[in-house]
C-alpha positions in Angstrom: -4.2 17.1 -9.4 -1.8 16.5 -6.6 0.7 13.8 -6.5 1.7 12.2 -2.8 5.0 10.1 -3.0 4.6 7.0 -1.1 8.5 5.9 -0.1 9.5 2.6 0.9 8.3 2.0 5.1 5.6 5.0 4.4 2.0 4.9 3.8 -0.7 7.6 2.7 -4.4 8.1 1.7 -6.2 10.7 -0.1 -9.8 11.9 -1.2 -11.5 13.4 -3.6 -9.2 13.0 -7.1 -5.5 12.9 -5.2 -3.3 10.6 -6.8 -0.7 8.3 -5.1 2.3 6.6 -6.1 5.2 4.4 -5.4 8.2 3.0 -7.4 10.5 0.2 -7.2 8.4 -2.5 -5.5 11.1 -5.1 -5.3 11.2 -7.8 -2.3 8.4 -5.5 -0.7 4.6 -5.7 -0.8 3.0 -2.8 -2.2 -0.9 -2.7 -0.6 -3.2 -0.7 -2.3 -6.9 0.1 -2.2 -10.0 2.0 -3.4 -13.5 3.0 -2.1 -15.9 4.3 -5.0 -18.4 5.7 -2.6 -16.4 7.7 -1.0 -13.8 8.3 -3.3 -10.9 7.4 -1.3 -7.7 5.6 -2.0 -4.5 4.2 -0.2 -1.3 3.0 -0.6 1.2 1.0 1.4 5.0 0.2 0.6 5.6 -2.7 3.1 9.4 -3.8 3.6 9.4 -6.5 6.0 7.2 -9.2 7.2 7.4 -7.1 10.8 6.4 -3.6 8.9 2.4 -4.6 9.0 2.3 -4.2 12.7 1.9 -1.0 11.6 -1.4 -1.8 9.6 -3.9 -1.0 11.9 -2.8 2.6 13.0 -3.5 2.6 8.7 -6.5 1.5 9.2 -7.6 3.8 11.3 -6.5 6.6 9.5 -8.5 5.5 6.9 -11.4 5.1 8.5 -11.6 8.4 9.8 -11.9 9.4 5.8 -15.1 6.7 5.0 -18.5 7.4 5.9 -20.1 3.7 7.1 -21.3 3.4 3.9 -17.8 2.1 2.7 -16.3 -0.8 1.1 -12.5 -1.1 0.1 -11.1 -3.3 -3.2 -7.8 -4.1 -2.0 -5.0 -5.0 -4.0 -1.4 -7.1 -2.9 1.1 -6.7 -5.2 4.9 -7.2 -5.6 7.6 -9.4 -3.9 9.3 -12.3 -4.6 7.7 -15.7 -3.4 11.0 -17.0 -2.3 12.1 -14.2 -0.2 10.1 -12.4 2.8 7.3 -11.1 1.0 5.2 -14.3 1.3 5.5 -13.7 5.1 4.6 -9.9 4.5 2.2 -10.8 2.5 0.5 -13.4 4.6 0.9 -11.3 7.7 -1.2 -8.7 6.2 -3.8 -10.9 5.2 -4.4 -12.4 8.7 -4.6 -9.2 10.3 -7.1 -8.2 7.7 -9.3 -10.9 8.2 -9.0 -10.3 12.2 -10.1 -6.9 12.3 -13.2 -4.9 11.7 -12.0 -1.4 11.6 -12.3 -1.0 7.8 -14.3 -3.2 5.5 -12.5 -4.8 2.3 -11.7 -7.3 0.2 -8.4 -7.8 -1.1 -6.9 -9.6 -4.6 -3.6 -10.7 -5.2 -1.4 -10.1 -7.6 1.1 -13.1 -8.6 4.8 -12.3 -7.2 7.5 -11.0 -9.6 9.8 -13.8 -8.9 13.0 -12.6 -12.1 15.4 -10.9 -9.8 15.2 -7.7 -11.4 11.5 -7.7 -12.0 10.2 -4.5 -9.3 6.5 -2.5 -10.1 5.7 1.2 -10.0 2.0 1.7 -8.6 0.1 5.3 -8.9 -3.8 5.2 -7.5 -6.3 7.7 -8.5 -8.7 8.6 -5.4 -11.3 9.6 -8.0 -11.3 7.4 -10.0 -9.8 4.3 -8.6 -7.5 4.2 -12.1 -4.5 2.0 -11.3 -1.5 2.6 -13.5 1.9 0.7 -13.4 3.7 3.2 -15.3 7.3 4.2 -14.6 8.1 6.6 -11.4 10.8 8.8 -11.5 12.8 9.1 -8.0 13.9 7.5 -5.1 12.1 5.0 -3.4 13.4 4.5 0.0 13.7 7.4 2.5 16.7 9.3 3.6 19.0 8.8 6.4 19.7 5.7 8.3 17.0 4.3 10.9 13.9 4.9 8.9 13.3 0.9 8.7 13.2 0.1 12.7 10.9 2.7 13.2 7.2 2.2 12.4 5.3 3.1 9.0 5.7 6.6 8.5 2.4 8.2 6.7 2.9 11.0 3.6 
């Protein structure tokens, strides 16, 4: 079963039993989902309230994997409610409920507000198994300008 890293200011999808995974959700907003039908699954590791312009070049993406028959269960999770993620988080859920590219319905998780507290996701496309588990490696990309630019897909 292959394993796609999903870095901080990246995003990715898969089908058909791929796993994804991030670590170190911290003052970010980690956006995941699942559609049984079709048995795809996404995962988004949101920095900054101005990151989601990104989302719906995402949701497109994922479209293009769904048949019509499709219906996404949505997860937000991460953050700390008194830093920028209640913007991130709130950003994402306007511009969910102002589109109509892909249909879904999305929970949240409560925000992680001890300093230190950050969450490992990995998302089974098979399955839709969530675990929380510890990730090994890095979790923000190399080099220098990789947060101006937009989401990056894996």
């Amino acid at each position: 079963m292959s394993i796609t890293r999903v870095l901080q200011h990246q995003y990715a999808m898969t089908k058909d039993g791929g796993l994804l995974s991030t670590n170190s959700i911290w003052i970010c907003t980690g956006f995941y989902g699942w559609d049984e039908a079709n048995k795809v699954a996404f995962l988004c590791h949101f920095d900054h309230p101005l990151s989601v312009s990104s989302l719906p070049v995402i949701l497109r993406e994922i479209r293009r994997l769904v048949s019509d028959e499709h219906s996404f269960e949505a997860v937000l999770i991460g953050g700390k409610g008194w830093f920028w993620s209640r913007l991130t988080r709130g950003n994402i859920k306007a511009l969910i409920e102002r589109q109509s590219i892909v249909k879904l319905s999305i929970t949240e998780k409560p925000f992680r507000n001890w300093l230190s507290n950050t969450i490992d996701v990995t998302i089974c496309s098979k399955t839709g198994n969530v675990s929380f588990d510890k990730v090994i490696g890095r979790s923000a990309p190399k080099g220098f300008s990789w947060f101006i630019k937009p989401m990056q897909q894996v």
